[in-house]
Every structure is written in C-alpha cells, then in structure tokens.
C-alpha positions as CSV (number, residue, x, y, z in Angstrom):
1,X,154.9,150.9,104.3
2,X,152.3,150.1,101.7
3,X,154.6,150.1,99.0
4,X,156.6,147.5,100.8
5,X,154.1,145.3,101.4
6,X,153.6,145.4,97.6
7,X,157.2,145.1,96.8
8,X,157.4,142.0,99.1
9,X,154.4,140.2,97.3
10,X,155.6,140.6,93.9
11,X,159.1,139.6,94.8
12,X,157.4,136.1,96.5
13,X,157.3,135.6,92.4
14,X,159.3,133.8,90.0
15,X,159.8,137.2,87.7
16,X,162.5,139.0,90.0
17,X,163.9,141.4,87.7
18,X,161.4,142.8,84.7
19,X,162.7,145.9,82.7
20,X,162.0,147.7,79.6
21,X,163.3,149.1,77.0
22,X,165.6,151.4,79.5
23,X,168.5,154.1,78.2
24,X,171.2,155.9,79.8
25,X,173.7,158.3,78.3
26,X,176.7,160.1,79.7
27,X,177.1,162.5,78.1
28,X,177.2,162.5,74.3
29,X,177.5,158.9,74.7
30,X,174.3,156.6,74.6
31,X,175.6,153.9,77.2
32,X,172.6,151.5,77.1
33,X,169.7,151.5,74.2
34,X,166.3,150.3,74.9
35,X,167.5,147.4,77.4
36,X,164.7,145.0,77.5
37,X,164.9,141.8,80.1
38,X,164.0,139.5,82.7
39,X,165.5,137.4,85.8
40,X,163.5,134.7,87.4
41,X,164.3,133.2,91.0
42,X,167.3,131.3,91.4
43,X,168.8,132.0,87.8
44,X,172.6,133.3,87.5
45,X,172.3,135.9,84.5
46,X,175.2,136.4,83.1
47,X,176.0,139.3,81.3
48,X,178.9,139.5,77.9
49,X,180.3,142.2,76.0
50,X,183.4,143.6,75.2
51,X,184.9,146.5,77.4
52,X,182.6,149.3,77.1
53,X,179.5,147.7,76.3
54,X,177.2,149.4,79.4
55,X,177.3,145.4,80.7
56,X,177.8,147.5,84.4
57,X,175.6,150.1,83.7
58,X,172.7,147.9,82.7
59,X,173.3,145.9,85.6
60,X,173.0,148.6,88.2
61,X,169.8,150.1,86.1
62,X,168.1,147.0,86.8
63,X,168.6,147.0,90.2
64,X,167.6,150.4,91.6
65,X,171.6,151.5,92.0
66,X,171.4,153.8,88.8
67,X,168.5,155.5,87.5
68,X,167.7,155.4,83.8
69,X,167.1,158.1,81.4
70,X,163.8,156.6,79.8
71,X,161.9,153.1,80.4
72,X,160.6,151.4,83.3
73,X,160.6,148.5,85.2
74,X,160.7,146.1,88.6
75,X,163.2,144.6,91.0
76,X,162.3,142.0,93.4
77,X,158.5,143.5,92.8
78,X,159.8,147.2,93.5
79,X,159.8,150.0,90.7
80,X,163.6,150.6,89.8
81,X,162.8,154.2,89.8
82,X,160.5,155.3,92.1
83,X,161.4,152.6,94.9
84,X,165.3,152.5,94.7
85,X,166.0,152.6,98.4
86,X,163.6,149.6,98.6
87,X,165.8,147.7,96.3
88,X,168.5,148.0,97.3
89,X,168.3,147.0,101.0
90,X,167.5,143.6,99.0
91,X,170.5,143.6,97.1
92,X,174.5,142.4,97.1
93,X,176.8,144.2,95.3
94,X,179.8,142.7,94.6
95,X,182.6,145.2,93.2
96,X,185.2,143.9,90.7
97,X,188.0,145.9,92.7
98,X,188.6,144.5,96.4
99,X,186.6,147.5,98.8
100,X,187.9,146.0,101.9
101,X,190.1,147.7,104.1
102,X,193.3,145.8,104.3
103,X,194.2,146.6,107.9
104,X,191.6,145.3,109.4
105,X,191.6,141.1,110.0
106,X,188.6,139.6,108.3
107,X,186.3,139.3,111.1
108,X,187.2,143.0,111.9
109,X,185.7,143.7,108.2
110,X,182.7,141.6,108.4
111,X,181.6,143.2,112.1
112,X,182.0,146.5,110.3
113,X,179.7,145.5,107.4
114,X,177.5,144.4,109.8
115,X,177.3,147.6,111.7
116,X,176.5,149.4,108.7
117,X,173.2,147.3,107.9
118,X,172.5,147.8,111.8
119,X,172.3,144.0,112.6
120,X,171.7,143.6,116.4
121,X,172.8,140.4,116.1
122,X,176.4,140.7,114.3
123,X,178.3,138.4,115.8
124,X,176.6,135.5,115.3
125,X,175.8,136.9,112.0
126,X,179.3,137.1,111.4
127,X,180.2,133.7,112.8
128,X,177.6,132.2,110.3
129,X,179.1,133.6,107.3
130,X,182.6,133.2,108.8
131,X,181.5,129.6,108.7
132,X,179.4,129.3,105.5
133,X,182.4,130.7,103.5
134,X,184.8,128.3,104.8
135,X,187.1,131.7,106.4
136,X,186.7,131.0,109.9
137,X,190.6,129.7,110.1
138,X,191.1,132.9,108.7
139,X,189.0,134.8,111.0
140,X,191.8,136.7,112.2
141,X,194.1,137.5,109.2
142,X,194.5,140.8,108.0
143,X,192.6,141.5,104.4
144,X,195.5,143.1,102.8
145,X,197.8,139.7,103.4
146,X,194.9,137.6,101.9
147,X,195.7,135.8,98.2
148,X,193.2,137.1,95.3
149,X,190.9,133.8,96.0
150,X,190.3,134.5,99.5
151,X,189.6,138.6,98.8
152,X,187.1,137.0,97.0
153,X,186.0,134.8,99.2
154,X,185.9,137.8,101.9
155,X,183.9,139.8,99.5
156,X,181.2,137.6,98.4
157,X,180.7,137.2,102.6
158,X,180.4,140.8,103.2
159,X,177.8,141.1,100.5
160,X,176.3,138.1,101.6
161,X,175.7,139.7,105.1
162,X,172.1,141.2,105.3
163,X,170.6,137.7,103.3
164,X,170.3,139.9,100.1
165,X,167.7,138.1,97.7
166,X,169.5,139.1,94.7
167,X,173.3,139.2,94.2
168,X,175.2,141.4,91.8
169,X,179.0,140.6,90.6
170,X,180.3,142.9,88.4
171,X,183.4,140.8,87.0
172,X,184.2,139.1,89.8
173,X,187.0,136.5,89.3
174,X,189.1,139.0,87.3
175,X,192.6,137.8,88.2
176,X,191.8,134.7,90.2
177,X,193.7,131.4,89.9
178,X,191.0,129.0,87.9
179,X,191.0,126.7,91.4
180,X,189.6,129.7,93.4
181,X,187.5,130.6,90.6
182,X,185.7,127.0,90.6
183,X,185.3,127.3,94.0
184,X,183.4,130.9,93.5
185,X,181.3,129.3,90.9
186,X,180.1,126.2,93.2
187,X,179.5,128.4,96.0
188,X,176.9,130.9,93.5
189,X,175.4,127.7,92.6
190,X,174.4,126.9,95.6
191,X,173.2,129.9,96.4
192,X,170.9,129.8,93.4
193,X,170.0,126.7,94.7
194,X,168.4,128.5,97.4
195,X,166.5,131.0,95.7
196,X,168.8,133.6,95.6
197,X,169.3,135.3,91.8
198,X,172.6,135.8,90.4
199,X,173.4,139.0,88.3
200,X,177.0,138.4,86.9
201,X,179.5,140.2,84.1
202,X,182.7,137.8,82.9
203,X,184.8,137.9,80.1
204,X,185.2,134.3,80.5
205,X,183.7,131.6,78.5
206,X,184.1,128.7,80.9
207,X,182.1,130.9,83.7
208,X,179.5,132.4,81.0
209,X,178.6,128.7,80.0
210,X,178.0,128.1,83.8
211,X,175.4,130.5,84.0
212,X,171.6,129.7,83.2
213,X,170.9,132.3,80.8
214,X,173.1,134.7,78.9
215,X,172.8,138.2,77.4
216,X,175.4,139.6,74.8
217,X,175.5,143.6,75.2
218,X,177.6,145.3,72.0
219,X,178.5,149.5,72.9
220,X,174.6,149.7,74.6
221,X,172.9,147.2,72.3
222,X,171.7,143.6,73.8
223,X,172.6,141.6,70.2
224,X,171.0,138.2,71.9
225,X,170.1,136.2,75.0
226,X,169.1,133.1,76.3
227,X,171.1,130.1,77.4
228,X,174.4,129.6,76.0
229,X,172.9,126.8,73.7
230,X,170.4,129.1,72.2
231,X,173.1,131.5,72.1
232,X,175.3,129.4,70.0
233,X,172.6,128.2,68.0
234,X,171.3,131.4,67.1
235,X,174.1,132.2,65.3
236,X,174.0,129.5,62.8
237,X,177.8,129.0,62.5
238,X,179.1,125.9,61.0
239,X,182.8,125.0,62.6
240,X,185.6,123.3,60.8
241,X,188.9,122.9,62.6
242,X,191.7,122.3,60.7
243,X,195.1,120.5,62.5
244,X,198.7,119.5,60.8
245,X,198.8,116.0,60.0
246,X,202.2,116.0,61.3
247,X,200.6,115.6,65.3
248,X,200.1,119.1,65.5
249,X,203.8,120.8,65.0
250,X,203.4,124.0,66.1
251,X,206.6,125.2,64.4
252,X,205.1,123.7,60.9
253,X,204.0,127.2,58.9
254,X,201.1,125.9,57.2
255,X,198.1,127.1,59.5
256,X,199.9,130.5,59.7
257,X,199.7,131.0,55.5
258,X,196.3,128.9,55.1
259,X,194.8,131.7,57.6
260,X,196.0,134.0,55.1
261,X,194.8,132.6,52.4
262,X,191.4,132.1,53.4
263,X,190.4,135.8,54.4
264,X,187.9,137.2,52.4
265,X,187.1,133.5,50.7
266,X,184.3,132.6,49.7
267,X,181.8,130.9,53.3
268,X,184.5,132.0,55.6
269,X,183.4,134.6,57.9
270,X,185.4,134.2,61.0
271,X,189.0,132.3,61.3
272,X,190.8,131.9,64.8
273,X,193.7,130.2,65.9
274,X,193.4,128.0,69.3
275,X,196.7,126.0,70.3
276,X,197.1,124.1,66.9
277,X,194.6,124.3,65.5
278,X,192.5,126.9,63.0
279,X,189.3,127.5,63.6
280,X,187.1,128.3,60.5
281,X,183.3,129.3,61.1
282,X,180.7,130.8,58.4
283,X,177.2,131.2,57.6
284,X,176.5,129.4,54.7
285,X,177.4,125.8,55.3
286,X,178.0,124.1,51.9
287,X,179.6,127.0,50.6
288,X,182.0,127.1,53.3
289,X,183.4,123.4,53.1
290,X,183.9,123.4,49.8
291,X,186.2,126.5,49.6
292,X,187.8,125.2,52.8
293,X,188.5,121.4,50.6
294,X,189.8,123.8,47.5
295,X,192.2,125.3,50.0
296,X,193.1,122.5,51.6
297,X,193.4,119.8,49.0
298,X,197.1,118.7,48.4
299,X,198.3,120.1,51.6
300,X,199.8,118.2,54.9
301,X,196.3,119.2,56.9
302,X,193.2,117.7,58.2
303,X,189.5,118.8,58.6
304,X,187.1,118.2,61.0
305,X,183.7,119.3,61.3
306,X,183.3,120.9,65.0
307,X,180.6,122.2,67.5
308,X,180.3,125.8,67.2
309,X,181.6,127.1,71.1
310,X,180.6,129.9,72.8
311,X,183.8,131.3,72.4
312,X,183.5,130.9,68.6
313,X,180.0,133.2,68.9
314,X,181.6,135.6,71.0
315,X,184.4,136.2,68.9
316,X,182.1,136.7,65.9
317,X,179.6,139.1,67.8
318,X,183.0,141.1,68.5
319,X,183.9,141.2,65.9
320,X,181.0,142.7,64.2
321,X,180.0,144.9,66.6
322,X,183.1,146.9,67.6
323,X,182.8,149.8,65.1
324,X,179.5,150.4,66.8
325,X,181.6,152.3,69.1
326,X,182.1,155.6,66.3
327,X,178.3,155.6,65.8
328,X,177.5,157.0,69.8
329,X,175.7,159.9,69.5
C-alpha cells in the first residue's frame, strides 16, 4: 500500500514515463540498446522505425508489460520493474490485431471487459463509453460484422474502460480507411486533452506528424527524437524537386533516366520518386544544387527548392540504418 501511495504522487507529475538506458535481447538478438526517454502528461509519443526495430518492445518495457534485461526506470511514478502490476492497472493497451470476440454484439464485449477489471458499476460504465465513442447505435451488432473503422472504434473503448491514465497503441490504424483514421486521431487528441498520455507506433507520416513528439528506433537503436520539426531539422537535408515542364506527363521518361543518372553524384544522398515528381535531398547544400543544375541544364525539367518532409527524413534514416540488421549480436 505504501508503494502506491508513492506511485500515485509521482504520477500527479508532468514526467509520466522516465527510462534509462534499458536492453532486451531474444536470444542472440539485441532487440532494444540502451533506450533512454521521457513522456510528460497529455503528450501522444509516437514511436517510427522500420519492421523490426524493437518500436513494440520498447513500448511495453516502458510500461511495466515487459521486463528489461538491464536499466531502470518509472511509469506513472511506479518502477517498471519492481512495481509492474502497479502499472499496469494504469494502463490501455491497444493491440494492432482486433482481440475481440466476433460473436459477441459490442455491448456484450464491453460488459465482458468490464467484468474482468471487476467494475461494480459496468453498465453504466459501459453506457458511458458506448456513448463517448459514438457506438451506442451499434450497441447491439455483433464484432465480427463490424467494418475495420468501427473494430477500431470498439477497441479503443474497451481499453478505455478502467479510465487508464496512459494509453498504448501499437500500430493501430493498420488497414483503416484514412476517414476512420481521422476520426481515431481526433478522438486521441482529445483524450490528450484531458491528461491522458498517448504511447503510439505508425508507419504513417500523416499520423507521426500528428503526434507531439517523435522517436525514430533503427534494429534497437533510438537514432533521434523530438517533435517532427526538430526531427526534420536535425537532419539538415536540403530538398529539391524536380517536375516535367510538360505539366507533369507521367508517361514522359525523363525523371526515370535523370534518377539514374544522379546516383552516386556528387551532394545527392537520397532520390525518391512521389507522383511526378523526383525528390532529391543531400547534405551539403551548395554542392548539391549545382550538380543537380549540371544534370539538369538543357533538359525539358524544372527545379524547385522544397521543405524537407518527414517522409523525406524517414526514408533517409531507412535507408541508412537497415544493414544494422546483420550486426545483432
């Protein structure tokens, strides 16, 4: 009980997730390396990396559901090793795969939920969230006849259920239509809103640039954090795009050879195609427009100097950290 009256004063504080340098292997494979980081009240976290990156495991390490190797640290004011169980009664964990059961109606899965968490009060419990998640129409339709956005919807209420002061989502709009996905996003908003911290994996860039900070994990290794402006600015990319003068044919061949032609050029570090345009980013500035005007010059195309987008950094942090794979030991 004393522990919990500790845990409870710490988390009345902004800092609700604190760890430090924290490791886990499985088995020959070192799955996070020296993870440092910190969460503050209200802030959805959002977590990058490439498949394979320990973006889940690092997640659940910080939050009492996995215990590390080596390192230490605090969740919501409790120790995430010694006081686990503590934790986690705090916690929502959102799966990436639907856990519902499909024969039962919604309202049939949320009273079952609630059982589980021993809530003497479940059905008005239940109503509430029925009602807060805009399901109760729903109320009575079986889980498995439900579209991808409402599973969702479904899932993020039964997590919801026990007024969990920190939420994790471990990709959670993985094969949602984009409207049901905006929808998610305003609703975690609002729940940050309220105090309520947001733990969140995606391997999209619109979601990862509607979170307040970011952290980029590479095979174990957190490469950078901090909002997505830092992010991007941390990099120091300079962007040029590069379009057909001709209004953008797409069947016009020119973008196709000049992305040919400029690997291993002089400034150019990174070239990707989006729609019709090429997208050419590199380090060193100067050097990089000038081979880019020698390449260009005499040709049917047009420059334009661009923002660097997250997408633009994420490609590049790939792309340069993907042979880390062969070097777990």
């Amino acid at each position: 009980m004393k522990a919990d009256s500790a845990g409870a004063d710490n988390a009345s504080g902004d800092l609700v997730v604190d760890v430090d340098r924290i490791n886990k292997h499985f088995g020959n494979k070192h799955v996070v390396r020296d993870l440092s980081l910190q969460v503050r009240r209200g802030e959805i976290f959002g977590f990058l990396g490439p498949n394979g990156s320990g973006k889940t495991t690092s997640i659940r390490m910080m939050c009492g559901l996995l215990t590390p190797d080596s390192g230490h640290g605090t969740c919501l004011g409790f120790d995430i090793i010694k006081q686990s169980d503590q934790i986690k009664r705090r916690v929502g964990y959102m799966t990436q795969k639907f856990s519902y059961w499909d024969d039962l109606s919604i309202r049939e899965n949320l009273d079952f939920v609630a059982r589980i968490y021993e809530m003497e009060n479940r059905k008005e419990v239940v109503d509430q969230s029925l009602e807060k998640l805009g399901l109760s129409s729903r109320a009575k339709q079986l889980a498995g006849s439900l579209s991808g956005g409402w599973k969702q919807r479904l899932a993020l209420a039964a997590s919801m259920l026990h007024k969990p002061q920190l939420l994790l989502l471990d990709e959670p709009t993985a094969g949602v239509d984009p409207a049901a996905r905006r929808d998610f996003w305003e609703e975690l908003h609002r729940l940050a809103a309220e105090g309520i911290s947001v733990l969140v994996s995606t391997h999209y860039m619109d979601e990862a640039e509607r979170c307040h900070k970011l952290a980029y994990l590479a095979y174990g290794k957190l490469l950078v954090q901090g909002t997505a402006a830092e992010v991007v600015a941390g990099q120091g990319l300079t962007t040029w795009a590069i379009y057909n003068s001709r209004n953008g044919d797409i069947h016009d061949n020119k973008l196709v050879g000049l992305s040919g032609q400029l690997h291993d050029q002089p400034g150019v570090d990174q070239l990707v195609v989006f729609g019709t345009s090429l997208h050419v980013c590199g380090k060193d500035a100067a050097l990089l427009e000038k081979t880019l005007r020698q390449m260009t010059q005499g040709q049917d195309l047009r420059m334009e100097l661009i923002d660097t987008s997250l997408e633009d950094v994420f490609i590049y942090m790939m792309n340069r950290s993907a042979d880390n794979f062969g070097d777990q030991s």
